[in-house]
KOLLUM-948066 format. One line per field, with one value per residue (C-alpha): residue number from 0; residue in one letter; x, y, z. Coordinates in Angstrom, 1 decimal. Each point is the difference from the previous one (the first is absolute). Example, Ala and Ser with C-alpha at 12.3 -4.5 7.8 and 13.67 -1.06 7.14 Angstrom:
BEGIN
num (0;1)
residuo (A;S)
px (12.3;1.4)
py (-4.5;3.4)
pz (7.8;-0.7)
***
This chain:
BEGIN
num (0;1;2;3;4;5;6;7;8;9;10;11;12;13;14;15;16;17;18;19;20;21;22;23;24;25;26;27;28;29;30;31;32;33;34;35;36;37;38;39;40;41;42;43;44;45;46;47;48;49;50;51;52;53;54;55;56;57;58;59;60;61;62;63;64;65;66;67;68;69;70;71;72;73;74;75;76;77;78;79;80;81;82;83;84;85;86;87;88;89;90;91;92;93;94;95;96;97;98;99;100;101;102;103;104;105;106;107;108;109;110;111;112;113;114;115;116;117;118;119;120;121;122;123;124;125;126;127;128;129;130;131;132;133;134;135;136;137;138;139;140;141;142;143;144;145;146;147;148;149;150;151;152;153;154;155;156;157;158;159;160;161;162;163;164;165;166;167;168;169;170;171;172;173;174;175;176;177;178;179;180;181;182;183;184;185;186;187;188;189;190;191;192;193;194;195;196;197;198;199;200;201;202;203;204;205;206;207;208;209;210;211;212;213;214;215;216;217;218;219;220;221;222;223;224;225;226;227;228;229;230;231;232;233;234;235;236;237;238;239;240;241;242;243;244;245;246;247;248;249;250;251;252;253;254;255;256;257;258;259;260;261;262;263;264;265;266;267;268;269;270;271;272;273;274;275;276;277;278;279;280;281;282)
residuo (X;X;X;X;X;X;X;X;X;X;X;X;X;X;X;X;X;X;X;X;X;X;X;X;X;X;X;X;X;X;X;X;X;X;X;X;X;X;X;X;X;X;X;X;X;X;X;X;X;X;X;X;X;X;X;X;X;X;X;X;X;X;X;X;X;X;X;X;X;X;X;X;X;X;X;X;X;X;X;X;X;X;X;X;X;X;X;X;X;X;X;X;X;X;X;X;X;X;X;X;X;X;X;X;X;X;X;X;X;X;X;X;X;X;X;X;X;X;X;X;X;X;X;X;X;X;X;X;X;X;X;X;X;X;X;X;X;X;X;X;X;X;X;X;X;X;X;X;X;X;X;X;X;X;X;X;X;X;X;X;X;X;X;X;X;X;X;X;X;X;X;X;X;X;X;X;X;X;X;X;X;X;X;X;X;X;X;X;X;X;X;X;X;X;X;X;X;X;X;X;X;X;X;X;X;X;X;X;X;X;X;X;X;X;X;X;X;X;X;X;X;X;X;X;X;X;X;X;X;X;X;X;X;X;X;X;X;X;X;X;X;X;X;X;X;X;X;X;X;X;X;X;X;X;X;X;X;X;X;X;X;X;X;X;X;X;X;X;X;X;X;X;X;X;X;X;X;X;X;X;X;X;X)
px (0.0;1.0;-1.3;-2.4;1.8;-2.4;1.4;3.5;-0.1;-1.8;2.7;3.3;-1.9;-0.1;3.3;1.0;-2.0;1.3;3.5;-0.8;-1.7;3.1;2.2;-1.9;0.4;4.0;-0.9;2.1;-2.1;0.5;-1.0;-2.3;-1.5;-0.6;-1.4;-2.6;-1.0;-0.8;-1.6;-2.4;-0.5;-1.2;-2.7;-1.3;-0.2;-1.5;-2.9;-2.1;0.5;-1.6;-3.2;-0.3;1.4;-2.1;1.4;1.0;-1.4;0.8;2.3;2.4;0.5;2.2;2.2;0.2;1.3;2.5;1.2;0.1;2.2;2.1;0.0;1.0;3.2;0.7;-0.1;2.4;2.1;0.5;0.5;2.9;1.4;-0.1;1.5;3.2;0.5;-1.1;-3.0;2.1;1.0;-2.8;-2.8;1.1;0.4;-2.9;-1.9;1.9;-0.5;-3.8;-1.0;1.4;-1.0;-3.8;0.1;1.0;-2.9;-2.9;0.8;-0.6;-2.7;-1.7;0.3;-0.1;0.9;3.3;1.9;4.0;0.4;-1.8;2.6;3.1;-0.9;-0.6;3.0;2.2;-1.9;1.3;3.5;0.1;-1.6;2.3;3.4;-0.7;0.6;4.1;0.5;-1.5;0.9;1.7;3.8;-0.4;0.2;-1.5;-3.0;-0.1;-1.2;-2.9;-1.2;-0.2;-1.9;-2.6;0.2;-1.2;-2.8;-1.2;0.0;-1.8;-2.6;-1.0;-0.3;-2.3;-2.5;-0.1;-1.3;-2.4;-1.0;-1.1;-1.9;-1.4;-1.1;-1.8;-1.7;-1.7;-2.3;2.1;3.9;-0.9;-2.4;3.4;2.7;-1.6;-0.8;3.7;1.3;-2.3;0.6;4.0;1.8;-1.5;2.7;3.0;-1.9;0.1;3.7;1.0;-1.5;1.2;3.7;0.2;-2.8;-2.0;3.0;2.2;-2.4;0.0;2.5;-2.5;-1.9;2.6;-0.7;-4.0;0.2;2.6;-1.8;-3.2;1.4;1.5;-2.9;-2.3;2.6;0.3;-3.6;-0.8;2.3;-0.6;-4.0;1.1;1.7;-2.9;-2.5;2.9;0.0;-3.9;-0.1;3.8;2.6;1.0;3.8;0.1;-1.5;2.6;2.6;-0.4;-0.4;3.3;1.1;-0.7;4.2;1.1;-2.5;1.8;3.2;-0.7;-1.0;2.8;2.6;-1.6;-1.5;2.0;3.1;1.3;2.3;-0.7;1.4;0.4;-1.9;-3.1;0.0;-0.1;-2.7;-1.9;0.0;-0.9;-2.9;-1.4;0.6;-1.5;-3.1;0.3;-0.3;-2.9;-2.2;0.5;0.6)
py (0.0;3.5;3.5;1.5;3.3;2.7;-1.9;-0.3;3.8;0.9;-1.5;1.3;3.6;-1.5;-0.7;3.5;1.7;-2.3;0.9;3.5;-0.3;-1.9;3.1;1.9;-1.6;0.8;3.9;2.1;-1.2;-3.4;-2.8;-1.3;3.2;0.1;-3.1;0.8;3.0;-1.6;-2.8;2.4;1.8;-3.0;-0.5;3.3;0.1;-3.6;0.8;2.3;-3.1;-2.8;2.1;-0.4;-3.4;-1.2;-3.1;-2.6;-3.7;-1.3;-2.8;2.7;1.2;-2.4;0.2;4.0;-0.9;-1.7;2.0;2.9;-2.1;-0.7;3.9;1.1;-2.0;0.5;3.1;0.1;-1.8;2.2;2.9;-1.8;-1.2;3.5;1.3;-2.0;-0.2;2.1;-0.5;-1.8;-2.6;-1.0;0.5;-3.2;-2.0;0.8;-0.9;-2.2;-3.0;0.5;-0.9;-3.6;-0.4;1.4;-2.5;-3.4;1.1;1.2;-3.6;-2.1;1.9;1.8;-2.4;2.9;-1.4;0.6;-1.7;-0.9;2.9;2.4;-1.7;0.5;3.6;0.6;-1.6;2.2;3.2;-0.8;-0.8;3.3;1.9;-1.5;0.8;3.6;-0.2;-1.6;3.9;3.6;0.4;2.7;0.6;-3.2;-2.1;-3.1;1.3;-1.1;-3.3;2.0;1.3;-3.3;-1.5;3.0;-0.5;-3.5;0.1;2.8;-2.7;-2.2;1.8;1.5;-3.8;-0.8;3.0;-0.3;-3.6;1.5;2.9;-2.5;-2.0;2.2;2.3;-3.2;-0.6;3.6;0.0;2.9;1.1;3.9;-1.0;-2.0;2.6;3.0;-1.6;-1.0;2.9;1.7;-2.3;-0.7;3.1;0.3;-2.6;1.6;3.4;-1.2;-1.7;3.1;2.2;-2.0;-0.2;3.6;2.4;2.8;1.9;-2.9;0.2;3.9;-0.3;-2.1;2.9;2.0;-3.2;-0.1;0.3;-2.4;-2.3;0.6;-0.4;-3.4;-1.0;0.4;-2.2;-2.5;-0.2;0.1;-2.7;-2.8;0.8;-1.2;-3.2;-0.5;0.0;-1.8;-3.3;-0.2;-0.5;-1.4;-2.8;1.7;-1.6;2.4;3.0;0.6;-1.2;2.8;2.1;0.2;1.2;2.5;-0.3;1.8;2.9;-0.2;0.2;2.7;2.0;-0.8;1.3;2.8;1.6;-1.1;-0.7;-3.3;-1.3;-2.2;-3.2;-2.2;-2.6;1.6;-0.5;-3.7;0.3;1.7;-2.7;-2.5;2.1;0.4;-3.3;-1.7;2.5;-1.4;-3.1;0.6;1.9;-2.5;-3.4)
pz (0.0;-0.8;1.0;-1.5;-2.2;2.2;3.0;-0.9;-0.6;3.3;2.0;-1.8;0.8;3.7;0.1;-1.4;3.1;2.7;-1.4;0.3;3.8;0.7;-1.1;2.2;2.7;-0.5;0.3;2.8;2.8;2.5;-2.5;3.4;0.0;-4.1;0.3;2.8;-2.1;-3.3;1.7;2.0;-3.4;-1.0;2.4;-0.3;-4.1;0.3;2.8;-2.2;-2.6;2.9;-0.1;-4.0;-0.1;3.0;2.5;-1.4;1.1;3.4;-1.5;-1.3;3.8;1.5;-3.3;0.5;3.6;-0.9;-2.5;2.1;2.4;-3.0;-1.4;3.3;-0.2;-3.9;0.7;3.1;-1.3;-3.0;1.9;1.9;-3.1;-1.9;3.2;-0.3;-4.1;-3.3;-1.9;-3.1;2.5;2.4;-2.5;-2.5;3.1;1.7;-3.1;-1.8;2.0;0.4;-3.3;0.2;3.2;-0.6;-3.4;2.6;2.9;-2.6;-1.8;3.0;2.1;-2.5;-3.2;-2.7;-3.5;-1.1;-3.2;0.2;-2.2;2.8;2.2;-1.9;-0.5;3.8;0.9;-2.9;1.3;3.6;-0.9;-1.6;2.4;2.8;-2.5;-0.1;3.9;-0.8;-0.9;0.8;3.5;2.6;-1.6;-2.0;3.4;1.3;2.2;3.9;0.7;2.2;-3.4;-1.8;2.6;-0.1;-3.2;-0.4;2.4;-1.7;-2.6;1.8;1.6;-3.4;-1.3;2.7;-0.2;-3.5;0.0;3.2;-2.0;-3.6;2.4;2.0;-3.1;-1.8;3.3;0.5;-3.2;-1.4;0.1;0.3;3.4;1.0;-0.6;1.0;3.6;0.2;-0.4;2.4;2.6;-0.7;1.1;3.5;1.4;-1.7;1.1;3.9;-0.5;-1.1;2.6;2.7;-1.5;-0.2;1.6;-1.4;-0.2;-2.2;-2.5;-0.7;-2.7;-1.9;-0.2;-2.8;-2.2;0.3;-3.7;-1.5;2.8;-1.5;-3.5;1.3;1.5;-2.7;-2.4;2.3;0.2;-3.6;-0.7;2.6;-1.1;-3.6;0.9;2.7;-2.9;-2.6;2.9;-0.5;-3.8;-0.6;2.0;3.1;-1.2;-3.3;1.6;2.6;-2.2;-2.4;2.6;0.8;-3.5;2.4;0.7;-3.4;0.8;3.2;-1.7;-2.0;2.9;2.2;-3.1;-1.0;3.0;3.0;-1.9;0.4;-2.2;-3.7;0.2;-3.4;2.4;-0.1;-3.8;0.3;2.8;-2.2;-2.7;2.2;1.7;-4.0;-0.9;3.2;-0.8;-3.9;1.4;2.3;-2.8;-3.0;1.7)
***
């Protein structure tokens, strides 16, 4: 099985917002601090969109727990990672490995159809993803062991709510009911983590950024709706695999707006991404 073309399309524009909320989140403020903005930017674009949407059914509830357990720590863990390593170093990690691991988990729990030439483009869209982070770091050197570890369960937290999030949205009678309840509901923990880490008075510098935040909040939002509504009409394996094409938007960002360095490396990434994704579409 392949995606549909209207699909396919929907999600590569995904990616290209989450690499640009992602950017954001690198702006001259505490990364924990970006990350608690754009999330509660979230939750307060998404509220006025509960009351058009409506509720969705009580069997999507426990799945929109869950993944608000499992935002809470993607998204500390992402903050920790971007607070020890640059964006064209932590970002392939933290999404390189998800796609593979998203493709094992949705195969054995969620039993979406996918052919051996969905499965050889997933794995070639990893392995590219996860070469772009060999190069692209602080003063071309290896990042601390601290960041990789961040880094990687990042990876694995975004695997888990993904396959939460396709269930959950095929379970509520409607992915727009789905998503705009979890983004209303999700950035109250990291809202009270936050609070309690630092005070009213930690969080006033947040307040310079209320627009970037808001800017990175509605991405964000606008592209985890898409592949919400993309894991109720296509395998949850190919959507968050081409998702993370989301890595040479991420690139390009990270080389021509916070100025990290080319690496011929990238190249070759980049050929595998497109060839994994050939592989997805056509086989």
């Amino acid at each position: 099985m392949h995606l549909p073309l209207t699909v396919f399309l929907a999600v590569l524009a995904a990616a290209a917002l989450h690499a640009g909320w992602n950017a954001l989140v690198k702006i001259k403020l505490d990364p924990f601090l970006a990350m608690t903005l754009i999330c509660v930017s979230c939750a307060i674009i998404a509220l006025p969109a509960l009351a058009i949407t409506g509720l969705p059914a009580g069997a999507a509830w426990p799945w929109i727990a869950l993944s608000t357990f499992l935002h809470l720590g993607y998204y500390l863990f992402l903050a920790e990672a971007y607070r020890r390593a640059d964006m064209g170093q932590i970002y392939p990690i933290a999404r390189g490995a998800a796609p593979l691991v998203t493709a094992l988990i949705s195969l054995f729990i969620v039993h979406d159809p996918v052919s051996p030439g969905n499965l050889i483009g997933i794995v070639l869209l990893g392995l590219g993803v996860l070469l772009i982070s060999l190069k692209g770091q602080r003063s071309a050197l290896v990042p601390s062991r601290a960041a990789i570890v961040y880094a990687l369960l990042t990876a694995a937290t975004i695997s888990l709510y993904t396959v939460a999030d396709g269930i959950g949205a095929r379970a509520a009678g409607g992915p727009n009911a789905y998503a705009a309840a979890l983004f209303a509901v999700d950035a109250y923990p990291m809202l009270a983590i936050c609070l309690w880490r630092k005070g009213l008075s930690g969080i006033r510098p947040a307040l310079r950024f209320v627009v970037p935040g808001f800017a990175g909040g509605a991405m964000s939002l606008a592209a985890y709706w898409i592949v919400i509504w993309a894991m109720t009409v296509a395998p949850i394996a190919l959507v968050a695999a081409t998702r993370e094409t989301s890595v040479l938007f991420g690139g390009i960002i990270a080389v021509l707006f916070l100025k990290e360095p080319l690496t011929p490396v990238r190249g070759v990434s980049a050929f595998l991404i497109l060839l994994g994704l050939v592989f997805m579409r056509l086989f």
